[in-house]
KEKE-116170 format. One line per field, with one value per residue (C-alpha): residue number from 1; x, y, z. Coordinates in nm, 3 decimals, decimal comma, always signed. Layout:
N
roza: (NUM	...)
u: (X	...)
v: (Y	...)
w: (Z	...)
END
This chain:
454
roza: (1	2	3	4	5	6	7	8	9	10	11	12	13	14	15	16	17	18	19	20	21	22	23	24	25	26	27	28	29	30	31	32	33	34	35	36	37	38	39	40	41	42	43	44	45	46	47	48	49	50	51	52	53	54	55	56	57	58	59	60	61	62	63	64	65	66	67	68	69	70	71	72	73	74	75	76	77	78	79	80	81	82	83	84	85	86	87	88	89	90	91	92	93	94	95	96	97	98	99	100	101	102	103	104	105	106	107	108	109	110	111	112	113	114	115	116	117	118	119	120	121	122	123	124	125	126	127	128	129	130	131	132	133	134	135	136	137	138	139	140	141	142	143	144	145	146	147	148	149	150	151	152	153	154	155	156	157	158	159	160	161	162	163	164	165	166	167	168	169	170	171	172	173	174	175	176	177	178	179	180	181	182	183	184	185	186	187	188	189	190	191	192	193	194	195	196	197	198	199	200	201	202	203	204	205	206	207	208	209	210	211	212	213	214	215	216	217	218	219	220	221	222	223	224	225	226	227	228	229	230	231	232	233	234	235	236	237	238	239	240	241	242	243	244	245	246	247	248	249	250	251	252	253	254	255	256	257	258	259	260	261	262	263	264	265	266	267	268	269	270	271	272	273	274	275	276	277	278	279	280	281	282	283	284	285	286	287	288	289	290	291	292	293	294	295	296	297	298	299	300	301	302	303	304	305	306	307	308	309	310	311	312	313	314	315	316	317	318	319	320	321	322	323	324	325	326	327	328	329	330	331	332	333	334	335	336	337	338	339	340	341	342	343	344	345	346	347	348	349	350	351	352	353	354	355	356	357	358	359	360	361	362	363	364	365	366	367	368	369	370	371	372	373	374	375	376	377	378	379	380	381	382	383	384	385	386	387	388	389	390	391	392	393	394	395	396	397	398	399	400	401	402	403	404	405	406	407	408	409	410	411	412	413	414	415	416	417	418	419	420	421	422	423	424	425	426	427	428	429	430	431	432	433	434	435	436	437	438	439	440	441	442	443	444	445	446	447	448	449	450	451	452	453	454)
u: (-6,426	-6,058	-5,881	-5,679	-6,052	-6,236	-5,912	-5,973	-6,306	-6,298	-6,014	-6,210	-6,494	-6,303	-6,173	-6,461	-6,702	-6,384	-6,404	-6,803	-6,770	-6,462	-6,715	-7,013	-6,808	-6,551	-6,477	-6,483	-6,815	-6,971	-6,866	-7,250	-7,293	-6,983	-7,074	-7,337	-7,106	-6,886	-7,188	-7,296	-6,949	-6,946	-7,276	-7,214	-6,885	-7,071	-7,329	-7,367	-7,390	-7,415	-7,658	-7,897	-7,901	-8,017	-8,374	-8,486	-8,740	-8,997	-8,931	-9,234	-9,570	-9,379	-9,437	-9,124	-9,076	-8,860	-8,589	-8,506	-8,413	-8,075	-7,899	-7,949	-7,836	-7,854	-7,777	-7,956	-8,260	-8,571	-8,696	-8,568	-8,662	-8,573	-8,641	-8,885	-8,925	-8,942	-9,213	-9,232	-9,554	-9,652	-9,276	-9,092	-8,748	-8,528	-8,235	-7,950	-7,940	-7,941	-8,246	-8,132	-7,726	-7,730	-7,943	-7,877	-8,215	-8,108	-8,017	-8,111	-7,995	-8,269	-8,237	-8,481	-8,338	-8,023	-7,747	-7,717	-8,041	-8,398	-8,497	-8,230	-8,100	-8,316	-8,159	-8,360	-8,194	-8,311	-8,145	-8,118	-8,416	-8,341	-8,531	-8,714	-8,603	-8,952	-8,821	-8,772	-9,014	-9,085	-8,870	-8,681	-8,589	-8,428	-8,273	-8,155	-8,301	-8,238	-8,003	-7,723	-7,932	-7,802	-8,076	-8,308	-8,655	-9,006	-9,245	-9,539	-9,621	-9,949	-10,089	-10,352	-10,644	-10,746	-10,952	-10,730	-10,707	-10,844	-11,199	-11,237	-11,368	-11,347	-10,990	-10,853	-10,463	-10,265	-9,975	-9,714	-9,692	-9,469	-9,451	-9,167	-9,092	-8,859	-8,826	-8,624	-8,560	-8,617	-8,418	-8,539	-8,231	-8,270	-7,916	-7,908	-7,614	-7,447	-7,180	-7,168	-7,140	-6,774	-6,874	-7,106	-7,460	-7,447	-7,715	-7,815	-7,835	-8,073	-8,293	-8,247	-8,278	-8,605	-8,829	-9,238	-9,364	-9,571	-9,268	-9,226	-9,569	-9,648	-9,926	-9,680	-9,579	-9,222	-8,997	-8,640	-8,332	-8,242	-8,543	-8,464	-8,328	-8,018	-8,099	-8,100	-8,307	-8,646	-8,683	-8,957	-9,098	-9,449	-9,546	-9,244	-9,351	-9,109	-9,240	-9,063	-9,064	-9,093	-8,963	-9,016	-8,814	-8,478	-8,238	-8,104	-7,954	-8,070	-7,879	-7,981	-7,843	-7,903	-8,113	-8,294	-8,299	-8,318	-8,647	-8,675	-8,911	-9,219	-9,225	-9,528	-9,569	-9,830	-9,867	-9,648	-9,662	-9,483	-9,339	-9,211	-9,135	-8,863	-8,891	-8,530	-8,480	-8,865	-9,048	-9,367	-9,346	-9,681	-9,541	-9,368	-9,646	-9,571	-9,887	-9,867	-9,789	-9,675	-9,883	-10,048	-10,052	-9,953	-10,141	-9,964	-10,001	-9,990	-9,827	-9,718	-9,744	-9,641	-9,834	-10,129	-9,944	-10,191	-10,326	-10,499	-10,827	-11,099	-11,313	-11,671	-11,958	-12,227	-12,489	-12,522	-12,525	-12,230	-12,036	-12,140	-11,981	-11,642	-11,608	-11,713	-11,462	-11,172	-11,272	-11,269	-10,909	-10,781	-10,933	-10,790	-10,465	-10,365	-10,059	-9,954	-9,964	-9,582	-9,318	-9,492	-9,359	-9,587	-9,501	-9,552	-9,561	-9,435	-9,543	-9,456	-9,608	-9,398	-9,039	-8,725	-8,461	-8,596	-8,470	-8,567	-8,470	-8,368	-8,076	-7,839	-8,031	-8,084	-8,042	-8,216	-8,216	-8,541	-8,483	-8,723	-8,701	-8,950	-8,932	-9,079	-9,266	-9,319	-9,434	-9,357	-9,539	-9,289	-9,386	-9,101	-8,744	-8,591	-8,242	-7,999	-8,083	-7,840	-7,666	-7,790	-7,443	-7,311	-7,591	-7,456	-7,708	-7,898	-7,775	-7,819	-7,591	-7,737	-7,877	-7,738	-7,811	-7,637	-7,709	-7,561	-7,600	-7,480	-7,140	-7,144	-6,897	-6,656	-6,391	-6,053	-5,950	-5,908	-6,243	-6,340	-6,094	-6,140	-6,535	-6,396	-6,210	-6,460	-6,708	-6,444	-6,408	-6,776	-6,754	-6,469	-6,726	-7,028	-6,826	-6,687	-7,017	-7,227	-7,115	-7,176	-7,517	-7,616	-7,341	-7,480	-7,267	-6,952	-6,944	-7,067	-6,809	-6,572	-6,664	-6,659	-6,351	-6,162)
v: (+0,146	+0,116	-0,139	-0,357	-0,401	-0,505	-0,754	-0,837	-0,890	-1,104	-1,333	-1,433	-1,468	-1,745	-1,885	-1,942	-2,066	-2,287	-2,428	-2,493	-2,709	-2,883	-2,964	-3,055	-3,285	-3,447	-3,814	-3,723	-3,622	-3,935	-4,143	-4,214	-4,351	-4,612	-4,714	-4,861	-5,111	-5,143	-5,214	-5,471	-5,646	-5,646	-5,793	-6,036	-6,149	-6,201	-6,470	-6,802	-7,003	-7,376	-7,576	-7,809	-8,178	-8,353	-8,365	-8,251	-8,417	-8,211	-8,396	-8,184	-8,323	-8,659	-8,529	-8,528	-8,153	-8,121	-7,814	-7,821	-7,488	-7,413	-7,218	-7,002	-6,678	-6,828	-7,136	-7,015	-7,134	-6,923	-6,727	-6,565	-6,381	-6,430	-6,287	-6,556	-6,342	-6,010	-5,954	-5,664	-5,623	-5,993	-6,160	-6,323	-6,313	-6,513	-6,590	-6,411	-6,327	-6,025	-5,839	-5,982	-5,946	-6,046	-6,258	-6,492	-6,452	-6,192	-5,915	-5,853	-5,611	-5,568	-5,336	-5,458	-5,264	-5,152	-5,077	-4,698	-4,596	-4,625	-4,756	-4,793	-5,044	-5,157	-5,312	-5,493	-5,573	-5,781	-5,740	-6,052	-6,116	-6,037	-6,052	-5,684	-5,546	-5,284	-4,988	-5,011	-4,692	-4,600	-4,633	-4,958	-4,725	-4,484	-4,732	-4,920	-5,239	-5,546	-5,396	-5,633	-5,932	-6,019	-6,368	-6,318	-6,392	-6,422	-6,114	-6,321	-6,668	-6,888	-7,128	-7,283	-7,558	-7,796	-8,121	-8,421	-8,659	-8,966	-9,110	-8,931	-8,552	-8,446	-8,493	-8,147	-8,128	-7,807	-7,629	-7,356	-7,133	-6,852	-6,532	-6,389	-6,079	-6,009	-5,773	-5,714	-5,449	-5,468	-5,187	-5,079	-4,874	-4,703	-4,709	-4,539	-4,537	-4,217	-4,256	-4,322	-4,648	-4,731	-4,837	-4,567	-4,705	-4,715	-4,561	-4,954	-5,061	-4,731	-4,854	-5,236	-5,231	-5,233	-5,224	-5,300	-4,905	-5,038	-5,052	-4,683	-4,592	-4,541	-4,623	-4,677	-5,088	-5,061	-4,749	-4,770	-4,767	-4,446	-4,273	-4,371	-4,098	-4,135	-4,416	-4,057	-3,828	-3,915	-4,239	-4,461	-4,822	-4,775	-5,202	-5,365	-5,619	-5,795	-6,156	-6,240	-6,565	-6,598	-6,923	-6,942	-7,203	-7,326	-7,460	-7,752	-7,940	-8,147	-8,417	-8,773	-9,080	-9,433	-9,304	-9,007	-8,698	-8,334	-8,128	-7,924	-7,651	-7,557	-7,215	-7,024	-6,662	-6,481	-6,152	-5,876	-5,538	-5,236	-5,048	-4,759	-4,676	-4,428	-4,267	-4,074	-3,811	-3,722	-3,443	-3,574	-3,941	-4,030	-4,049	-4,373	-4,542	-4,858	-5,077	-5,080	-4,782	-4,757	-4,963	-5,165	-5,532	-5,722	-6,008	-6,363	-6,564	-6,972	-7,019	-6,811	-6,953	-6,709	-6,904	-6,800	-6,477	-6,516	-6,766	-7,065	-7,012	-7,268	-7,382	-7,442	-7,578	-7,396	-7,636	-7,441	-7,767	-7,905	-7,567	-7,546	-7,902	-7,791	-7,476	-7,730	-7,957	-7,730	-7,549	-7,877	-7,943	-7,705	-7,774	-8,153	-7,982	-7,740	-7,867	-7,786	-7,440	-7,491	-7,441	-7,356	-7,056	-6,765	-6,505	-6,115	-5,920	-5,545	-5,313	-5,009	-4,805	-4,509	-4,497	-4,489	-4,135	-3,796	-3,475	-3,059	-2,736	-2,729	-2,525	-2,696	-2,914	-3,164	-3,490	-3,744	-4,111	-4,312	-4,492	-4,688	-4,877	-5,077	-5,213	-5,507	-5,597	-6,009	-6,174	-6,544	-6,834	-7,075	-7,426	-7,616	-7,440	-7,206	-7,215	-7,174	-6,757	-6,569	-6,303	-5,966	-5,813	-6,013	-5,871	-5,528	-5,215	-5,184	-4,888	-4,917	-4,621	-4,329	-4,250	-4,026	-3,673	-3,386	-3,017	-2,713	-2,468	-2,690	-2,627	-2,267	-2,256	-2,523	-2,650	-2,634	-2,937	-2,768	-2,871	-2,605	-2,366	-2,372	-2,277	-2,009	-1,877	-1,914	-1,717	-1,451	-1,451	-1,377	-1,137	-0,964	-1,023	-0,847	-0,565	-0,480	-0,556	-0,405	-0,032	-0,064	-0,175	+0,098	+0,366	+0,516	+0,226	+0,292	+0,642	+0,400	+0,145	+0,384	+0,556	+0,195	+0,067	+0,473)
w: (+9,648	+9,593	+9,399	+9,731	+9,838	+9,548	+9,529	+9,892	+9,837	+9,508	+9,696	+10,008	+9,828	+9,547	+9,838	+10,065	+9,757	+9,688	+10,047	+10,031	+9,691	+9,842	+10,198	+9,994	+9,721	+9,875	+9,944	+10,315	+10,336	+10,135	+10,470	+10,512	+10,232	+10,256	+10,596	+10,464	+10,288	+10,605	+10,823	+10,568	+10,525	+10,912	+10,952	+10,717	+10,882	+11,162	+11,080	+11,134	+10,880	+11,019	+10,821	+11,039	+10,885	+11,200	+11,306	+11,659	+11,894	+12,082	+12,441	+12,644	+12,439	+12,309	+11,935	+11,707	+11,586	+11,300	+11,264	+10,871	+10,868	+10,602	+10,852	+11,194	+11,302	+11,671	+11,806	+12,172	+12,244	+12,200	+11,914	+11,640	+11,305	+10,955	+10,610	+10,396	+10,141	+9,974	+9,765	+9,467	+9,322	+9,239	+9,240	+9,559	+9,613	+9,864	+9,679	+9,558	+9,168	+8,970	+9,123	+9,521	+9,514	+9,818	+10,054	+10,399	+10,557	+10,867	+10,560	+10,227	+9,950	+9,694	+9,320	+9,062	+8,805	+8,650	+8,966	+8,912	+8,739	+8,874	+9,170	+9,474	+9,648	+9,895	+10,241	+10,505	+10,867	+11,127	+11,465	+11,701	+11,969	+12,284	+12,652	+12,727	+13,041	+13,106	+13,299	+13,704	+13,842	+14,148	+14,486	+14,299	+14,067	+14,306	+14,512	+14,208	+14,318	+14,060	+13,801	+13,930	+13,907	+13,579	+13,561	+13,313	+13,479	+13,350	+13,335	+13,484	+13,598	+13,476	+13,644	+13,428	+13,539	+13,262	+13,248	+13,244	+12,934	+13,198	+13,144	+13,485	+13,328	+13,658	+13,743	+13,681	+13,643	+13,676	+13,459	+13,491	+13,183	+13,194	+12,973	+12,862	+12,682	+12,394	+12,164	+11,816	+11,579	+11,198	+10,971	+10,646	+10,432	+10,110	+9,929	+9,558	+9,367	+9,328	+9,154	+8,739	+8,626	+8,513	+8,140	+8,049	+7,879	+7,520	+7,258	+7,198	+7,554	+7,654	+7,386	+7,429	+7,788	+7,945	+8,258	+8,362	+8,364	+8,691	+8,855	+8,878	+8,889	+8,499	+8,288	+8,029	+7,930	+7,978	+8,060	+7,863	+8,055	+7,891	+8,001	+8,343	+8,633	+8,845	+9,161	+9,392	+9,201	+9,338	+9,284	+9,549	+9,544	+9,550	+9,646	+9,840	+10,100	+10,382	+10,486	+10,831	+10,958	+11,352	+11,502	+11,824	+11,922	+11,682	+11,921	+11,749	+12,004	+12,330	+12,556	+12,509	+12,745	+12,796	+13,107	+13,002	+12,792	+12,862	+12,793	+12,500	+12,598	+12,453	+12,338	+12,196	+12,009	+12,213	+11,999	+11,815	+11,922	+11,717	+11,996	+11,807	+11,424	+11,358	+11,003	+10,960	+10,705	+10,617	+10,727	+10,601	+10,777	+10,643	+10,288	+10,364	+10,428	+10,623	+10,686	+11,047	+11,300	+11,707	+11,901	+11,596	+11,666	+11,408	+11,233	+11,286	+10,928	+11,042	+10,688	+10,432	+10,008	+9,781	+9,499	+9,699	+9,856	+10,171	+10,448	+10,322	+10,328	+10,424	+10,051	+10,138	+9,971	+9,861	+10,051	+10,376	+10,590	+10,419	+10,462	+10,815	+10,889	+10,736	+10,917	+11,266	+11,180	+11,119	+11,414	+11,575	+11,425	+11,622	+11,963	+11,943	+11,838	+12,069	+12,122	+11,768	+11,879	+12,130	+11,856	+11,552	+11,338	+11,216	+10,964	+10,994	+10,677	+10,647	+10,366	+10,204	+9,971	+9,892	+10,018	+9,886	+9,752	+9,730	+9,657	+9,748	+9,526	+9,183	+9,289	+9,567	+9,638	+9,952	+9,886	+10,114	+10,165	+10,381	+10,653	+10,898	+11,195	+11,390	+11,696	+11,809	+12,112	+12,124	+12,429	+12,432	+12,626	+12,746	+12,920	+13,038	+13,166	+12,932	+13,037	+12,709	+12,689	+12,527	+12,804	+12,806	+12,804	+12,445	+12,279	+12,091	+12,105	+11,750	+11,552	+11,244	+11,033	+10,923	+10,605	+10,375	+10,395	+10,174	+10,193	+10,020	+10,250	+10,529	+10,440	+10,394	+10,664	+10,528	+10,758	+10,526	+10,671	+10,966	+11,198	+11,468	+11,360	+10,983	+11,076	+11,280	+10,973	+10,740	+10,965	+10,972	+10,623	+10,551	+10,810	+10,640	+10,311	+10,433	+10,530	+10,248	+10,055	+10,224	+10,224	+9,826	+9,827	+10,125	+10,093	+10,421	+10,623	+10,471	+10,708	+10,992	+10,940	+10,902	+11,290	+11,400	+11,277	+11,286)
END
């Protein structure tokens, strides 16, 4: 091969490696990974963070309810969702400090260990409960009947007999209980570090520093921070629980005047339904391992004590008819208390066994980050008139941003900067490459190139 094409040759090809290193490396194409920190800053911004000192009566049953809540991400009435706790291994975590940088209740950013080595940031979202609209099918559908009607209404209408509280048993009085639908979104984001730190670890700290081997699934004691891999390289939280706390009625306000005072209603969680889970960026999504899956209803906890870590379970005697009373009474308890059942938080719990930053090839390699999002199906009993509902249309669309994703090979075809047409270049340029390369590995196409090209 002459000498101008061996030059060619070794040009294009400097230049074309030179453009996939400048794709795959530069600051440009690490945008996924800062909008994470935009979306958070954003979010943030955007909370409200008025603390509740006034106590608010429950007008429907005559019982005084008490809101002592620290601060709301609503002030509508109806439900809403917040982060209790976050639970790793045995330890709970709801305030900010080293492990938690930051926490409101609505978001959470969660790294155990040290910021750029070991396990990655963990991020929880939780997006604001809204009313679910179930499709229109059908001939309303095609005649677009009721997508103007901008009223939120009630997805069915009870109307329940019951024995009055008279001496009369047979007096039977008659309710209205409605059911509502709602639904919310809860956003799990794995975040690793991937840049150095600024002051790099000394020989003393890597030996000084150190972390419970459990944590990263070792049967060793304690792992030093030396011994620990970059936040990206494969690194997965293999016990991380998210306690959610569903209140299903905080609006903290009501009208009160020398004549009367306006109803509060009485709201109750029927059920929670997982709708759909998306798992983003894993080909095998069973490897997450969330505890519950599309269409799983989830378990409502009456109260949540982290000293105990579950429901409070009913001590019994070990005389039979003794044991048998307690069980009757409590059973009893909550027969004479149904009304305790209109306002009363629950608490979901969401757990993952294996997720977190991953990695494929030894050579180029991808680079991945887990992300999952459920959403929530959550019927609602109402009793009463449920009139403060946030409107539909204020309510932004839940996207959370994606998570980070990096291949190699992706960028074989870098852009120079230039978009559409630098790809067009750089596919000529390979074209141009194979040509030239070619006819040395299999001679025989150099006399077929050169009838093509004569």
């Amino acid at each position: 091969m002459k000498r101008y094409k061996i030059f060619i040759l070794v040009v294009l090809i400097i230049i074309i490696i030179a453009g996939v290193f400048f794709d795959t490396f530069s600051p440009e194409k690490r945008k996924q990974s800062e909008a994470y920190k935009k979306y958070e800053k954003s979010q943030q911004a955007k909370l409200v963070n008025n603390y509740l000192k006034n106590y608010v009566n429950n007008s429907w049953d005559g019982n005084e309810i008490i809101s002592d809540q620290a601060g709301t991400t609503s002030n509508f009435e109806g439900p809403q969702v917040l982060i209790e706790y976050l639970k790793f291994h045995d330890t709970h975590f709801n305030t900010e400090s080293n492990q938690m940088p930051f926490f409101d209740g609505n978001t959470l950013n969660f790294d155990p260990d040290h910021p750029s080595y070991g396990l990655p940031n963990f991020i929880a979202k939780i997006s604001p409960v809204s009313i679910y609209n179930p499709e229109v099918s059908g001939l309303a559908s095609l005649l677009r009947i009721g997508e103007n009607d901008s009223k939120p209404k009630p997805y069915r209408i009870y109307h329940k007999a019951i024995l009055g509280e008279e001496s009369n048993d047979s007096i039977i009085r008659e309710f209205e209980m409605q059911l509502w639908l709602t639904e919310f979104k809860v956003t799990v984001d794995i975040q690793p570090d991937r840049k150095d730190p600024v002051i790099a670890l000394t020989s003393e700290e890597k030996e000084r520093v150190k972390y419970p081997g459990y944590w990263y699934s070792n049967t060793q004691d304690f792992i030093k921070l030396g011994d620990l891999k970059p936040e990206w390289k494969n690194n997965r939280y293999s016990n991380v629980t998210l306690i959610l706390k569903i209140i299903p009625n905080n609006a903290p306000w009501y009208f009160k005047t020398r004549y009367a005072r306006d109803a509060r209603p009485g709201m109750g969680i029927g059920a929670i339904y997982c709708e759909s889970l998306c798992v983003t960026r894993e080909e095998d999504e069973n490897r997450v391992s969330p505890n519950i899956q599309k269409g799983s209803v989830i378990f409502l906890h009456p109260s949540y004590d982290p000293s105990k870590d579950s429901i409070r379970n009913i001590t019994t005697s070990e005389n039979l008819e003794s044991a048998a009373q307690t069980i009757f009474d409590k059973q009893k308890e909550k027969i004479d208390s149904t009304s305790k059942f209109w306002n009363k938080p629950f608490y979901i719990r969401l757990f993952f066994n294996n997720i977190g930053s991953w990695k494929e090839r030894w050579y180029a390699p991808r680079k991945y980050d887990d992300q999952v999002t459920f959403s929530f199906l959550m019927p609602v009993f109402v009793i009463g008139s449920w009139d403060i509902i946030p409107p539909k249309e204020i309510i932004p669309e839940w996207t959370p941003p994606k998570p980070y994703y990096k291949d190699f090979f992706k960028n074989i075809f870098p852009t120079f900067g230039l978009k559409n047409l630098g790809k067009i270049l750089a596919i000529a340029g390979w074209i141009i490459v194979l040509v030239l390369v070619l006819p040395m590995i299999f001679p025989a196409l150099s006399n077929l190139f050169g009838k093509i090209f004569k």
